[in-house]
N, C-alpha and C positions, 0 to 999 in steps of 0.2 A: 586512873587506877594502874594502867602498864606503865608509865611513869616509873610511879611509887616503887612498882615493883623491879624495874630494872633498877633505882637510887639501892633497895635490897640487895639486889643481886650482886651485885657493884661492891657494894661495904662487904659483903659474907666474902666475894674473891680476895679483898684486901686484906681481911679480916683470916682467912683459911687460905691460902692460897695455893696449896693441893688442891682442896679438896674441890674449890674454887676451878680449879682448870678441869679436872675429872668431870665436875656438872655441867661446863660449858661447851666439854667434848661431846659429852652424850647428847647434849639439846643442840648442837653442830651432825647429829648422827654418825661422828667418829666411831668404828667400833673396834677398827687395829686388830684386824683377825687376818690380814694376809699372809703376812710373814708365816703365824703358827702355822696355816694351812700348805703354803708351798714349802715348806720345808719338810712338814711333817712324811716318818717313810711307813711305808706301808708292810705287813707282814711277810716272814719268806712262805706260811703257809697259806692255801683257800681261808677264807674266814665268810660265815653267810655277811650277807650286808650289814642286817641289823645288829650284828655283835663288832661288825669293825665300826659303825654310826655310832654308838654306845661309847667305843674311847675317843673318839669326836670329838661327842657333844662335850663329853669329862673335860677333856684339854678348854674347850669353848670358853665352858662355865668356870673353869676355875679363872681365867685369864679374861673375860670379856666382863665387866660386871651389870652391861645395858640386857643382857639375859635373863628373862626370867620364862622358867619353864613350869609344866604342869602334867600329868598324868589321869587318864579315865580309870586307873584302878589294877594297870596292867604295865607298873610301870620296871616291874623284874622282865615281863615276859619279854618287855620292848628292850630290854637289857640297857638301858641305860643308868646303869651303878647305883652306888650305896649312898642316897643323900641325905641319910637321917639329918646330916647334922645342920642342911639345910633349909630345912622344911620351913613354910612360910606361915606361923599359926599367931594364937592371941599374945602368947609368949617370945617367939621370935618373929619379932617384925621386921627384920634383916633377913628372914629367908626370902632363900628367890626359887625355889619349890614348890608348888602348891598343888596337895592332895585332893582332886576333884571328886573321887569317888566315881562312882559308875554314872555320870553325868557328863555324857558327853556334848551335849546340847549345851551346857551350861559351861563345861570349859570352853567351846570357841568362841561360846556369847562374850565371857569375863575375857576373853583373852581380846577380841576387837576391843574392849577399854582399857585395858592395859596401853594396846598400841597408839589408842584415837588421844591417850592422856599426853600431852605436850610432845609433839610429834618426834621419833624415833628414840625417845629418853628409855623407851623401855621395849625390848625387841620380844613378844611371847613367843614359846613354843609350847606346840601340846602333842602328846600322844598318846596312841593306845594302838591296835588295828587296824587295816584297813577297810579293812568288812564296819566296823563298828562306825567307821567316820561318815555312813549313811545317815546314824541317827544327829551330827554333830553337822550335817549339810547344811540345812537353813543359816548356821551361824558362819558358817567358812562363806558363804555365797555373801551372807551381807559383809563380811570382811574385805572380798576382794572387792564387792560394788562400792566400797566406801572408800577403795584404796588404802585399808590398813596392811601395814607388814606386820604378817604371822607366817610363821614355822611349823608347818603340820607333818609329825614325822608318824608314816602307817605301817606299821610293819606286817607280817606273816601277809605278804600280796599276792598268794598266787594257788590254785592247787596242791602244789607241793607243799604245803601250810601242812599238811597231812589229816591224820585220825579225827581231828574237830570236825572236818566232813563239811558238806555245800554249805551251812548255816555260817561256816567261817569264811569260804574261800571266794572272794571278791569276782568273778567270771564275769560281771557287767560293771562294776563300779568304777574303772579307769575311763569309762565312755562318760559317765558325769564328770568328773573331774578334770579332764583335758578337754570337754568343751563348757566348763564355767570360763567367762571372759574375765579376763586381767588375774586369772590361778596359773600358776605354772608349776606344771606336774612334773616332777624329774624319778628318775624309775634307773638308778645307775647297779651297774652289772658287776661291781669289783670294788676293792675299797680304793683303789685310784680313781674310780669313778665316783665315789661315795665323798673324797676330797672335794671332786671339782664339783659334786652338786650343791655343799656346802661353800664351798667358792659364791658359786653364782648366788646360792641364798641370800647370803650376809650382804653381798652386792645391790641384788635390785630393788628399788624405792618405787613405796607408793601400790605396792602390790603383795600376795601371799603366796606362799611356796609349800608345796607338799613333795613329802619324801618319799616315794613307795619302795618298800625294804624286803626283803625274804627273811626267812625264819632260817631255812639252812646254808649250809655252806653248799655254793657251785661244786658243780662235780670234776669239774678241771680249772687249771688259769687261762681266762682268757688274754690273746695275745695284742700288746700294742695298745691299751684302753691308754688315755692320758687324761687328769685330772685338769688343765688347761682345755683340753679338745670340747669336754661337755657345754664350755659353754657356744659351743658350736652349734647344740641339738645334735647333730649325727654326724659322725666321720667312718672314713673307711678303719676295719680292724684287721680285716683278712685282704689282700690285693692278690689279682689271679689275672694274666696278660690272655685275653679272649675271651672273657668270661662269657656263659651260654645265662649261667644265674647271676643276679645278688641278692643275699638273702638280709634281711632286716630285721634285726630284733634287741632286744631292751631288757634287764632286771637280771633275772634268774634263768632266764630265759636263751641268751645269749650265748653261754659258755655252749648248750644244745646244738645251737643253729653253728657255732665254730667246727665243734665235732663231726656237722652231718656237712657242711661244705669238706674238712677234709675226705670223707667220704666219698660224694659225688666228686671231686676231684678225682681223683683214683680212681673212678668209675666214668672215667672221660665226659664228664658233667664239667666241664669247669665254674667254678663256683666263689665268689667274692663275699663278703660280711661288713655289712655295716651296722654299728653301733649308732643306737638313734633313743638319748635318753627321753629325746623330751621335741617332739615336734612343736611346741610351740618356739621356742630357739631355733629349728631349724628353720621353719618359716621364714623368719626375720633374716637370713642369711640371706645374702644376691643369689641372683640367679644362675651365676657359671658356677658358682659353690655349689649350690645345691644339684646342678646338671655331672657335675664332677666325682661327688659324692655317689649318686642313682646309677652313674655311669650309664651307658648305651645296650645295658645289655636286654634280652628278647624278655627274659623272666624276671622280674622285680617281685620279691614277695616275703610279706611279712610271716615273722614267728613268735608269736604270742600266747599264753595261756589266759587268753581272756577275751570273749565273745567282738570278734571284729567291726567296730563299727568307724574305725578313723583312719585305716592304711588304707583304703582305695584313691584318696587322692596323690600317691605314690605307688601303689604298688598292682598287679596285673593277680596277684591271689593271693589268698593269707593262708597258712598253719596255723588253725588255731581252736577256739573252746566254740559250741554250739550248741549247749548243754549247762548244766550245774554241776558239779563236782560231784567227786565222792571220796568216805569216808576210807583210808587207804595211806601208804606211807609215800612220802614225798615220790620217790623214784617208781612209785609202783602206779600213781597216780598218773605220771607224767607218759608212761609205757603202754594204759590203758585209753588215753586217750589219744596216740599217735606226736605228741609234743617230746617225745626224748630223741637223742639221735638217729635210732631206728626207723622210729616210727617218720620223721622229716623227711629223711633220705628216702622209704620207701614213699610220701606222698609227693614229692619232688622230681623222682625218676619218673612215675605215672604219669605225671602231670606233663612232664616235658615231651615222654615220646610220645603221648596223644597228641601233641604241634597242635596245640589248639591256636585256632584265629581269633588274634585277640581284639583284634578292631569289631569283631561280633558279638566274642564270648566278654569282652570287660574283662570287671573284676569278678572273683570264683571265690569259694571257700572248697581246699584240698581237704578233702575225704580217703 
């Protein structure tokens, strides 16, 4: 029977021989997206993530044709574009769109066959949420246990989601998902970041990638992000010669923890920043990397808005969520809960002149 069907394959190349090389690229898993991506330049203004991820995917999709993406119903809010025209229904069986409806379960189910269908001919993406890819968890988990490549892009990731209030704003769900084994969760800060998450996507085999995005635009540029560096997991963004701090953090989150290190610098705090999209990458990095990265300083400590349960294996205390959300606008959210400049620098300062012993104290959560 594979015979026969390779003698097929064989005549349809001789027979087409575009179309011929195209099919044998994509069952080769060529997908020729590097170029678009390092090339590709980034805005002179902030943009939130998920509205720079949205001209992305557009470039992707229009240029990759091993893509086929999918939507829970929310696929303006995730801003990625106007695809009427390629919607994948009983009519157009050349779309590579397809309208899941509020079936989130059901698109990562459909999307591992898509992937498991003659290995890498067909690359899914789905999105909606990140809140909502709890209901969509049983099928991303059998995805990466099977070793399929899927694209899960979640947007509106963090409290600053806003007015939706706790029922949207994800405050425990990055602790599922960056400990499913063989998921690699990337949570980039900038659309230079957002490049190289997409980088390493289209890259790794044999496994599933999720995108965790924001809903708004940073409140500043953060400085020194590289779209090569991500697939590092974490490099330095801010460098400080003595530093007392380094401060760690990720997404939407980041531009905050840049702000409150200029701060505490000023405030004879000296204070470093490392950008850490995706701990499972950094992991895999040697050991003087990563010792390089952490540098030597007293304070290592994460900044997160989302209940800490994965930086203690780096860091001596987080900033972060210990609670559920609330219903409130992005920057007011973030103010209420001590996660915006302010509030960092003032639990940073506290933390430092109490000299707490940290071979006693561990790891802490800054109140």
């Amino acid at each position: 029977m594979e015979r026969a069907w390779n003698n097929k394959l064989e005549k349809y190349c001789q027979t087409f021989p575009e179309l011929g090389e195209q099919l044998t690229k994509r069952m080769r898993g060529e997908l020729e997206f590097e170029h678009l991506l390092t090339s590709m330049q980034v805005p002179a203004t902030v943009q939130a993530t998920r509205t720079f991820n949205g001209q992305v995917f557009n470039t992707l999709l229009d240029r990759v044709p091993s893509l086929m993406a999918g939507g829970a119903d929310l696929w303006n809010s995730n801003q990625l574009g106007d695809q009427s025209h390629r919607i994948f229904d009983s009519v157009n069986r050349q779309g590579r769109v397809i309208r899941y409806g509020i079936r989130e379960h059901a698109m990562a189910a459909i999307s591992n066959g898509l992937a498991a269908y003659c290995h890498q001919m067909i690359v899914p993406i789905t999105a909606t949420f990140f809140m909502f890819y709890l209901y969509a968890a049983p099928g991303v988990r059998m995805g990466v246990l099977s070793g399929l490549k899927v694209i899960h892009i979640a947007t509106h990731d963090s409290i600053a989601e806003g007015q939706n209030g706790p029922t949207h704003q994800p405050v425990e769900l990055d602790s599922l998902f960056r400990a499913m084994p063989n998921l690699l969760y990337l949570r980039p800060a900038d659309a230079e970041e957002v490049i190289g998450a997409w980088l390493v996507a289209l890259s790794v085999k044999n496994r599933s990638v999720m995108l965790s995005l924001a809903r708004d635009p940073a409140p500043a540029v953060v400085p020194s992000t590289s779209r090569f560096k991500v697939a590092q997991g974490g490099y330095v963004v801010v460098e400080k010669a003595r530093a007392l701090v380094t401060l760690v953090s990720c997404g939407s989150d980041l531009p905050h923890a840049v702000a409150a290190a200029a701060k505490l610098s000023a405030s004879n705090i000296p204070t470093r920043v490392v950008s850490m999209s995706s701990i499972d990458l950094f992991e895999q990095q040697d050991e003087s990397y990563k010792v390089s990265v952490l540098s030597a300083c007293r304070h290592i400590i994460s900044v997160e808005a989302y209940v800490s349960t994965t930086w203690a294996r780096y860091c001596t205390a987080s900033v972060a969520m210990s609670s559920f959300g609330y219903s409130g606008s992005g920057p007011a959210n973030m103010a209420r809960f001590g996660l915006d400049m302010d509030g960092i620098v003032r639990k940073v300062k506290a933390h430092v002149e109490s000299d707490p012993d940290l071979l006693k104290a561990r790891w802490r959560l800054l109140v």
